[in-house]
C-alpha positions in Angstrom: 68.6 186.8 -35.8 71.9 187.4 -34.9 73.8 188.1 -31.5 74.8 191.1 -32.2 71.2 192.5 -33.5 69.7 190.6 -30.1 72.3 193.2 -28.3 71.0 196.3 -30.2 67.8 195.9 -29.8 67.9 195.3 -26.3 70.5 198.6 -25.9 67.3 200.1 -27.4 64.5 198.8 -26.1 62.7 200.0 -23.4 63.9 199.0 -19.5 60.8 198.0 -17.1 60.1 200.5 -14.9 62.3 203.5 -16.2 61.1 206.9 -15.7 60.1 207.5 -19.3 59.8 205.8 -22.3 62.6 204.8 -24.3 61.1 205.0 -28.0 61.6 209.5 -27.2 64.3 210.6 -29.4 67.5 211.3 -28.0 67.0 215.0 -29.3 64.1 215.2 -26.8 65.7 213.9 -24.0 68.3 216.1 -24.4 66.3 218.8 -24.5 64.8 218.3 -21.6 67.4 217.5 -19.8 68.7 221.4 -20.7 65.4 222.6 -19.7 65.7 220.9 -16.2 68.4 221.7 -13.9 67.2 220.9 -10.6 64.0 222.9 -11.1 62.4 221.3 -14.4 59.3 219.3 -14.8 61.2 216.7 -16.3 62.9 213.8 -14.5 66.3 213.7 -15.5 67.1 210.8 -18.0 70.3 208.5 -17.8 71.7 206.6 -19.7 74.9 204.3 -19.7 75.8 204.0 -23.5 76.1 200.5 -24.8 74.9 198.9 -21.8 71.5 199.6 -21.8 70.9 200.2 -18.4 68.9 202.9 -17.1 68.7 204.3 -13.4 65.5 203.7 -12.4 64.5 205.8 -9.3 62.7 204.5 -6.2 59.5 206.1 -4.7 59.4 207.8 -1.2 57.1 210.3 0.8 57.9 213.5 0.9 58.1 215.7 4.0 55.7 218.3 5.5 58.2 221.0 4.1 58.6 219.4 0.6 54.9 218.9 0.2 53.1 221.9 -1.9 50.5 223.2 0.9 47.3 223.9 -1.1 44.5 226.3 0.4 41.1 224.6 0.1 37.7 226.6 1.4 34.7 224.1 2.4 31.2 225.5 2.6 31.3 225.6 6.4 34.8 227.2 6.8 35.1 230.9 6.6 37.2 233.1 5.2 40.1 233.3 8.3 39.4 229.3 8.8 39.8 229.0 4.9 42.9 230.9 4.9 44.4 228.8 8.0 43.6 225.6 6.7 45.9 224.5 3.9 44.2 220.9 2.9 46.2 217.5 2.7 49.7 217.6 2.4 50.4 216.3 -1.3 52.6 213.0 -1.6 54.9 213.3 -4.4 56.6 210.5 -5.7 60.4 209.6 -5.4 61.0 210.1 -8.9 62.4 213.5 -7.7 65.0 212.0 -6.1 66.8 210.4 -9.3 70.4 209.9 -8.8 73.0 211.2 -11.1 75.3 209.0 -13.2 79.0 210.2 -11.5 80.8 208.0 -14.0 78.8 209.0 -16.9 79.2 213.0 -16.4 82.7 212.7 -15.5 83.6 210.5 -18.5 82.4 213.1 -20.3 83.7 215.7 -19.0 86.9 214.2 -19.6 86.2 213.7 -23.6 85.3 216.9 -23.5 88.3 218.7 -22.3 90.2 216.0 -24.6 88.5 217.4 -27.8 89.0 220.8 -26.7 92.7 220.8 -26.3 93.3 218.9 -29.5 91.3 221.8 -31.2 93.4 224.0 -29.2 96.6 222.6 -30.9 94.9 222.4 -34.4 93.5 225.9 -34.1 96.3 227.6 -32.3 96.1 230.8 -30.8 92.4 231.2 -31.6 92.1 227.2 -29.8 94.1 228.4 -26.6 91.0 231.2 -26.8 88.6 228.8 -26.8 90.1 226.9 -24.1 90.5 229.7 -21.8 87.1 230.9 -22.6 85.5 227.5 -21.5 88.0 227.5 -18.2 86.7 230.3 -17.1 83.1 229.5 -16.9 83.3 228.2 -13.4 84.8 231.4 -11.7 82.7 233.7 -13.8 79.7 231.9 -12.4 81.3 232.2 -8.7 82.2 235.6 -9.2 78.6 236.3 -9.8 77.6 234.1 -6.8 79.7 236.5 -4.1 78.5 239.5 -6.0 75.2 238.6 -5.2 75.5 236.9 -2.3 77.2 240.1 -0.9 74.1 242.3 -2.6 71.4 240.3 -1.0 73.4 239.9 2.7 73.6 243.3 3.0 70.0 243.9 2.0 68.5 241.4 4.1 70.5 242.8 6.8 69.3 246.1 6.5 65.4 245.1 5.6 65.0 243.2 8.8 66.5 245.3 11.2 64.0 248.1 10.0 61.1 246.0 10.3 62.4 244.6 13.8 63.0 248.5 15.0 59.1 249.0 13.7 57.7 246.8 16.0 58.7 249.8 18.3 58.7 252.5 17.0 59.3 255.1 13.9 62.2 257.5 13.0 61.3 261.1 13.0 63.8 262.0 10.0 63.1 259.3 7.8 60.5 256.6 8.3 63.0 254.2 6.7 65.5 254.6 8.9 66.1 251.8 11.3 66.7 253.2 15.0 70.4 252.5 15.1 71.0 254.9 11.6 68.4 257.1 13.2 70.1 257.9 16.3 73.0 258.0 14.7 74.3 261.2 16.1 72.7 260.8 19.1 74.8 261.3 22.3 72.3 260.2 25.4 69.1 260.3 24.7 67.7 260.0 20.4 64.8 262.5 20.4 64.3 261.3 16.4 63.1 258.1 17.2 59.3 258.0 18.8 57.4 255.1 19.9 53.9 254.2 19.0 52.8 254.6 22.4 54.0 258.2 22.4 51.6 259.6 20.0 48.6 258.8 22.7 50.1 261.5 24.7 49.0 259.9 27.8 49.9 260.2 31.8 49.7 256.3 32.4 52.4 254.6 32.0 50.2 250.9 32.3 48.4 252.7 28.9 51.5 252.6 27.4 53.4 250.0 28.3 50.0 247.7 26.6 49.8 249.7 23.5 53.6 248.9 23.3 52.5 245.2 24.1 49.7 245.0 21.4 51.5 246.9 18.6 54.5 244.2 19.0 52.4 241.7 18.8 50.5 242.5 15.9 53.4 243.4 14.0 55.1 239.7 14.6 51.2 237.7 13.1 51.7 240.2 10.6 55.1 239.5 9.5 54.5 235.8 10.7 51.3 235.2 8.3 52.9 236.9 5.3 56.1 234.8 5.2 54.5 231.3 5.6 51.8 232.7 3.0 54.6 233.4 0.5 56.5 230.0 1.3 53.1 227.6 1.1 51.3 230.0 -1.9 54.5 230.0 -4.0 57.5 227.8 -3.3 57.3 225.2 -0.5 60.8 224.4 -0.8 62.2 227.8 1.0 60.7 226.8 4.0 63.2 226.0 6.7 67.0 225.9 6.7 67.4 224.2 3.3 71.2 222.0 4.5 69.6 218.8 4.7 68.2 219.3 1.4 71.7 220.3 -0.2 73.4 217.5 1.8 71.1 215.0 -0.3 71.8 217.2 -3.5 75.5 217.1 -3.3 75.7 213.4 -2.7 74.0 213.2 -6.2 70.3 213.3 -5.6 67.9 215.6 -7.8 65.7 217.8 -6.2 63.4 219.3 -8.5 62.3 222.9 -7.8 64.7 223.4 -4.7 67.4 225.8 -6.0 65.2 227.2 -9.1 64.3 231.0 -9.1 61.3 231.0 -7.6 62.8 229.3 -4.1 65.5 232.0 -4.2 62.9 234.4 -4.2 60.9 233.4 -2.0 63.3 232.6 0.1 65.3 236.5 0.3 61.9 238.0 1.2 60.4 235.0 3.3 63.7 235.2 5.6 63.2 238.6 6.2 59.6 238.9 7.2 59.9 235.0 9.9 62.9 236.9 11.4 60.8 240.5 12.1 58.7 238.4 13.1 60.6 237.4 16.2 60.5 233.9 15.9 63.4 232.4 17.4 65.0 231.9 14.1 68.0 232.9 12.4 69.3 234.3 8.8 72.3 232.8 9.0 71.7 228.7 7.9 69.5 230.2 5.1 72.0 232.1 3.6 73.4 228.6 2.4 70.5 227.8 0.5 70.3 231.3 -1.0 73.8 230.8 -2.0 73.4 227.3 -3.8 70.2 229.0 -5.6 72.3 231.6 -6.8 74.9 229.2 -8.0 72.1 226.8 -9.8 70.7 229.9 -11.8 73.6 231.6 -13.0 75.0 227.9 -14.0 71.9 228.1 -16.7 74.1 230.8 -18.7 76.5 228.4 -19.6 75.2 225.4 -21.3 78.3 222.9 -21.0 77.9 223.9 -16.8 74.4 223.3 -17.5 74.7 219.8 -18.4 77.6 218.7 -16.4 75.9 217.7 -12.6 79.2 216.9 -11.3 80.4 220.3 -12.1 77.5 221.6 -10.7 77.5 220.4 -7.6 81.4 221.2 -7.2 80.0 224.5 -7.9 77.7 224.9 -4.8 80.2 223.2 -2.9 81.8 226.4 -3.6 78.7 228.2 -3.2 77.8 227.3 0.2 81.5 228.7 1.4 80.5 232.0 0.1 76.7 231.6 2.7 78.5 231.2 5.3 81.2 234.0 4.7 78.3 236.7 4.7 76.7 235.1 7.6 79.3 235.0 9.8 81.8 237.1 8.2 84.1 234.2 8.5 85.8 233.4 4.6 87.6 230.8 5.5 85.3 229.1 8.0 82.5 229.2 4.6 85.3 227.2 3.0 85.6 224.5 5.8 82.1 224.4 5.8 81.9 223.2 2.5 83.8 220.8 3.2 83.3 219.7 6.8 79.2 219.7 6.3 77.6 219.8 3.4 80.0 218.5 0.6 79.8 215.0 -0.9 82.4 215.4 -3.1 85.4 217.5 -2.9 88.3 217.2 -5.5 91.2 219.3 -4.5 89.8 222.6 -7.1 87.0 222.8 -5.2 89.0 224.0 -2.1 90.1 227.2 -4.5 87.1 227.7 -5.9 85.4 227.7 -2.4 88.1 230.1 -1.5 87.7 232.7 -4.4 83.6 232.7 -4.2 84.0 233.2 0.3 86.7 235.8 -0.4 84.5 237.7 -3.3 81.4 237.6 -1.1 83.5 238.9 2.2 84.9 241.9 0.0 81.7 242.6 -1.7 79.8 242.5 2.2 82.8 244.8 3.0 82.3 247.4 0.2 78.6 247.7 0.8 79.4 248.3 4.6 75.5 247.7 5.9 76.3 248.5 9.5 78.3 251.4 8.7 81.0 250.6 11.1 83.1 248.5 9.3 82.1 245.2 10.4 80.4 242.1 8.2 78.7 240.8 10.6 77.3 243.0 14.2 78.6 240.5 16.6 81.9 241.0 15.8 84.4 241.6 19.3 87.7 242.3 20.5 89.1 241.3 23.6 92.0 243.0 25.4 92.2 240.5 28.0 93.7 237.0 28.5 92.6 234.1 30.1 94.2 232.1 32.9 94.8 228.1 33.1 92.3 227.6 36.0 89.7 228.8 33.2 90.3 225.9 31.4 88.0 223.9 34.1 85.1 226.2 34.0 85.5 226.4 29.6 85.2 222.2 30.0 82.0 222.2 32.3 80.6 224.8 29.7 81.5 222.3 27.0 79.6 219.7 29.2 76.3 221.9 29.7 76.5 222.7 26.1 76.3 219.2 24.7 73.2 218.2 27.3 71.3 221.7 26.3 72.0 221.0 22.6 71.0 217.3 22.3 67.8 218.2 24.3 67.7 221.3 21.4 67.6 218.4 18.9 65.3 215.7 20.2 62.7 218.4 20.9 62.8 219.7 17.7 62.9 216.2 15.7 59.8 215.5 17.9 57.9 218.1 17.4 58.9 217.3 13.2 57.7 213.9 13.6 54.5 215.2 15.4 53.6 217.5 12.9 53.9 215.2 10.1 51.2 213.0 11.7 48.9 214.8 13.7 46.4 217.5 12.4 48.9 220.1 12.5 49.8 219.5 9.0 46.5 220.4 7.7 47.2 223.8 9.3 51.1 225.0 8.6 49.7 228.9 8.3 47.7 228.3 11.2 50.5 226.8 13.5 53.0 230.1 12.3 50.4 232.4 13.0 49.5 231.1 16.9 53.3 230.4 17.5 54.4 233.9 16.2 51.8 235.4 18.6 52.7 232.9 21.6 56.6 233.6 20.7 55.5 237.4 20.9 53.4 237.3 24.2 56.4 235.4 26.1 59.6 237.5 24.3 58.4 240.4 25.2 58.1 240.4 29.0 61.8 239.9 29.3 64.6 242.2 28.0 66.7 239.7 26.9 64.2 238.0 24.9 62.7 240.4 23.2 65.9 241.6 21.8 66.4 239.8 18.1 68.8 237.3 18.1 71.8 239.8 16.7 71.8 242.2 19.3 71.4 239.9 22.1 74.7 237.8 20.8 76.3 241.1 20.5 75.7 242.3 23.8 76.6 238.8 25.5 79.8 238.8 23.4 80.5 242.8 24.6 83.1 243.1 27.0 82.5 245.3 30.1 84.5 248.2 30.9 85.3 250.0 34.5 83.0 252.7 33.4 80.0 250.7 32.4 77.1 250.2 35.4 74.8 249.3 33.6 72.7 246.3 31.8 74.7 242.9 31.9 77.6 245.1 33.2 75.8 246.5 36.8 77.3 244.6 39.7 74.0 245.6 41.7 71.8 243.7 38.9 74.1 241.0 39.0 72.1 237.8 40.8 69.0 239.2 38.5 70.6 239.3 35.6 72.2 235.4 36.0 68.5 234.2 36.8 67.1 235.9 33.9 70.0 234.7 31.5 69.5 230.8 32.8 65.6 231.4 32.1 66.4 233.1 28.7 68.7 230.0 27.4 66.2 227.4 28.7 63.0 229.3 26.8 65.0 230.0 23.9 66.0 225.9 23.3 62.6 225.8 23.5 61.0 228.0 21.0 64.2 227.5 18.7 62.6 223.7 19.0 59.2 224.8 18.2 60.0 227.3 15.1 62.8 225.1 13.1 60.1 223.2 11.4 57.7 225.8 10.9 56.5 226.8 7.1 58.8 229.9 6.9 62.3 230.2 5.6 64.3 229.9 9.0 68.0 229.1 10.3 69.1 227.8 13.8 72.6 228.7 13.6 72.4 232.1 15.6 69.6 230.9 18.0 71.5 228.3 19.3 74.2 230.4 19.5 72.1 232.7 21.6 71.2 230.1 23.8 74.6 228.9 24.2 76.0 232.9 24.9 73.3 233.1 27.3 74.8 229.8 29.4 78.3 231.1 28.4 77.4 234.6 30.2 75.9 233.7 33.2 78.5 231.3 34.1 80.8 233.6 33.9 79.1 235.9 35.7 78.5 233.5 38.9 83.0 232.8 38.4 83.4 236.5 38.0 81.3 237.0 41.8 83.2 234.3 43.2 86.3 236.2 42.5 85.4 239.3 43.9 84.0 237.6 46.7 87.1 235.3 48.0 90.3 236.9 45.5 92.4 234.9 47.9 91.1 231.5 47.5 93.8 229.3 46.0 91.9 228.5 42.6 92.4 232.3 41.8 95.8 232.8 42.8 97.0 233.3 39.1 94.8 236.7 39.4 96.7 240.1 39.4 95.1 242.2 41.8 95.3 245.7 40.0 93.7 243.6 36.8 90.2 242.1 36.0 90.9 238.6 35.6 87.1 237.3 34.5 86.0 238.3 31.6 82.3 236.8 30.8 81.8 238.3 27.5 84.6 235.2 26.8 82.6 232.9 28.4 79.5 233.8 26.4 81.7 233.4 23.2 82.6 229.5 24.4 79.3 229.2 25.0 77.5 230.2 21.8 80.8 228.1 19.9 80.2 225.1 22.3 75.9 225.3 21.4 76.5 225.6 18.1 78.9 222.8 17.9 76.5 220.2 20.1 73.9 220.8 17.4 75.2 220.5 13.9 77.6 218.5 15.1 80.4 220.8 13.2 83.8 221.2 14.7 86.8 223.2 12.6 84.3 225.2 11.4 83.0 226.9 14.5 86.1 227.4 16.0 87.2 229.2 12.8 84.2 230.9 12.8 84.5 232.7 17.0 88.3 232.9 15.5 87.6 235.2 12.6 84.6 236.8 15.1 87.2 238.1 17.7 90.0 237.9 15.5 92.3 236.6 18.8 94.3 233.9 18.3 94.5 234.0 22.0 91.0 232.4 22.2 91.3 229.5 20.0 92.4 226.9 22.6 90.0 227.4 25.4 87.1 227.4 22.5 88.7 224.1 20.9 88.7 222.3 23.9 84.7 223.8 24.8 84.0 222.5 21.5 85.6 219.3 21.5 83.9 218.4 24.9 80.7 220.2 24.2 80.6 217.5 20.8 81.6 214.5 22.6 78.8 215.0 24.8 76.2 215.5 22.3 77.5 212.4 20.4 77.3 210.0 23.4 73.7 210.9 23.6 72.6 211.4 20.3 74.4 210.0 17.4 73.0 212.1 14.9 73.3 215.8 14.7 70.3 218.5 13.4 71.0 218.0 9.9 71.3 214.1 9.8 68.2 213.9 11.9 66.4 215.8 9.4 67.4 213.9 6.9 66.5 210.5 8.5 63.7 212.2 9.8 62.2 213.0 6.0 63.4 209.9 4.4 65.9 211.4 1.8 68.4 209.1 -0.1 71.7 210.4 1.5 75.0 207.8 2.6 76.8 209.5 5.0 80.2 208.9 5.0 80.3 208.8 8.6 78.4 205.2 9.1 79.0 201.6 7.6 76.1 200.3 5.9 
């Protein structure tokens, strides 16, 4: 035999340990390699022609939040034990996790647009059709993606603000009206909007007060129960923030099942229901998984896209700018993002395309107006005041605080993560939602400033107090009280933040950090804002003009919430583009750089690792960072 027919036959035969047989057709690999995308039975095939070398993927243990959580019912368990109990978690192999030939898709890629412009010169005017036709595949799928990024912002926004003002109460007018479009004409007092308590018609306010009490808490296990019984009946994967999981995708890891239909699903009505719950959770970090989901189904349309995984994750590169734009309202702060956090790999077109699919999800947000005053996000503010130099000390030691709250924020929660995954507790994710939900519940609503959802309570740290407003945060008379109870509000919030993020429900961190952060931010500047009015001669405050306020603490919340959120993901640019395009004062952006700058430092002489890296150490996936030396 021959050297050469020894070299085809080995190109051919089959490779030890590859993930299927080699003696399938190419045809049917092919095939079901269309049929896949990230979401297919099938584990992607590769193959590097005329080498005959396959990639053969490794084998790892998935995560409690990968696993799919069956419900089992033993003969001594009854029917609410039944329900709670969710069996062994299921070990899938780490044939998921296949890796993506780079040279392979971009090679032909290349061919591809080769043979396409030489049929473009052959063909002519019809060829330059084609081409143009085929270019525009990529912007027609990330037009769609801000469309519908845009469409489902504004009506999760809407849905779970009226299920949050339910917990209350009803609207006379329209029983799906939240309270906010119900009192919308409302000067002083809204006589539309009626609480549950007020249909007992009762003289004791204690009677009251506990129907109010039991009614909220009810309303949370209900909420609660539904939304980890969606996530662990139906798609496992929409459970939790979902940025880890795209961090591993873009650096060219398959994850079967993770941005397929079912997990957006899931995941638009599962994010809805944990935050009317009023788990300390956000909407915000999800919106990035909703936004690569998007992106991975509307890629199916086009079968070139289809095929291409390079492309495809250049497209939710671009993606993930446009989850953050209708988070934050912040276009450009979605674009550095994409490329500060979760891209892998960024070629210059990605920039424009992140650009275009932000921008077309910030206009579509804009048209669809969900708050009806103009604004994409509540929490938007605007300052009419500056700041001073001698701030610049205070903005530092809340850059300090920061970092220390949000590296305790991080250990606690990667604790708790690691506990779950070996104690009982995993046996029982529906179980663990439900008792934390009603816990979470119990505690929040005591306090004012806890039981407000995460969105109003940032907005009213962020407000800025007038000469005529007395009361709330604003009341000089409150003042010491209101410090006390924002220093107890940021330390329970870290602490149920910590305690939620790795629950079985669809969940962010991004504006609960930020709420704990604001809170610290506030009440600092409350306790500088007394010390003024209480020595206005000392010589740090000699910069002060007497006939102006020269404190502002609603500034001080904003460094705070930017200084938090930086500490814990570890993200720079972006946040500071982000309270930027919040406030839209330039004025700001220095004392808010340096906040952040300090408030990371800190965090990264403690902890090396941020929230998304320690998730992904934490869970075992195959990601590089290209941060480390290895």
């Amino acid at each position: 035999m021959s050297t050469g027919d020894n070299n085809s036959r080995s190109a051919s035969a089959p490779v030890s340990g590859a993930p299927r047989d080699r003696q399938h057709s190419s045809d049917d690999r092919q095939s079901g390699s269309e049929e896949s995308g990230y979401d297919s039975d099938d584990i992607p095939y590769f193959e590097d022609f005329g080498s005959g070398h396959s990639i053969v993927p490794m084998r790892r243990i998935r995560s409690s939040q990968e696993m799919l959580i069956q419900q089992s019912s033993g003969s001594d368990m009854d029917a609410i034990t039944g329900w709670l109990y969710n069996g062994p978690l299921q070990r899938a192999k780490y044939q998921d996790f296949s890796t993506i030939d780079w040279i392979y898709d971009n090679t032909k890629a290349r061919h591809y647009k080769s043979d396409l412009r030489a049929r473009a010169r052959r063909k002519g005017r019809l060829g330059k059709l084609e081409m143009l036709a085929d270019t525009s595949k990529p912007w027609l799928i990330l037009l769609a993606v801000g469309f519908a990024m845009g469409l489902i912002a504004t009506c999760i926004s809407v849905s779970s603000q009226w299920l949050i003002d339910i917990k209350h109460g009803h609207c006379r007018t329209g029983f799906y009206l939240n309270r906010r479009f119900c009192c919308w004409n409302a000067d002083d007092v809204c006589l539309d909007w009626v609480m549950w308590s007020d249909h007992l018609h009762t003289r004791w306010r204690w009677v009251e007060w506990l129907l109010q009490y039991m009614v909220f808490m009810l309303d949370a296990i209900l909420f609660a129960a539904m939304s980890t019984y969606l996530v662990t009946e139906y798609a496992p994967y929409a459970a939790g923030q979902g940025i880890a999981e795209i961090k591993t995708i873009m650096s060219g890891f398959m994850m079967r099942k993770f941005l397929g239909l079912r997990t957006l699903c899931i995941k638009c009505v599962g994010i809805v229901l944990s935050v009317a719950s009023g788990l300390s959770l956000g909407k915000e970090g999800a919106m990035v998984h909703i936004a690569c989901c998007c992106s991975n189904v509307f890629a199916r349309a086009f079968k070139r896209v289809k095929r291409n995984e390079v492309e495809r994750r250049e497209l939710l590169s671009a993606a993930s700018a446009a989850g953050i734009s209708v988070a934050f309202g912040s276009p450009i702060a979605g674009v550095l993002f994409s490329l500060e956090q979760v891209s892998y790999y960024f070629p210059a077109k990605t920039m424009w395309r992140s650009l275009f699919c932000a921008a077309v999800a910030a206009v579509t947000l804009k048209f669809f107006n969900p708050f009806r005053n103009g604004k994409l996000v509540p929490f938007q503010v605007t300052y009419d005041r500056t700041w001073d130099l001698f701030e610049l000390w205070f903005f530092v030691l809340i850059g300090v605080i920061s970092g220390l709250a949000g590296t305790l924020q991080n250990r606690l929660t990667m604790y708790l993560m690691e506990y779950r995954q070996r104690s009982m507790l995993k046996n029982f994710a529906r179980g663990e939602v439900v008792v934390v939900a009603l816990v979470t519940a119990a505690i929040s609503y005591l306090s004012v400033y806890l039981r407000a959802d995460t969105v109003t309570l940032v907005s009213n740290l962020f407000t800025e107090c007038h000469s005529q407003d007395t009361d709330g945060l604003c009341s000089r008379r409150d003042r010491a009280g209101n410090i006390v109870s924002l220093v107890l509000t940021s330390i329970i919030r870290v602490a149920l933040t910590s305690v939620a993020s790795g629950l079985a429900v669809p969940a962010g961190m991004f504006l609960p950090s930020m709420a704990a952060g604001a809170s610290i931010g506030r009440a600092f500047g409350m306790v500088v804002q007394t010390l003024y009015e209480a020595h206005p001669t000392w010589r740090l405050f000699s910069a002060c003009k007497p006939d102006v306020p020269c404190i502002t603490p609603g500034v001080y919340a904003l460094v705070g919430a930017a200084s938090m959120l930086a500490a814990t993901t570890r993200m720079t640019v972006t946040v500071v583009v982000i309270m930027f395009e919040l406030t839209g004062a330039l004025i700001y952006v220095l004392p808010i750089m340096i906040a952040v700058t300090v408030s990371k430092s800190v965090a990264e002489a403690l902890e090396k690792d941020g929230y998304f890296e320690g998730i992904i150490h934490l869970n075992g996936y195959p990601y590089l960072s290209m941060d480390q030396e290895y």
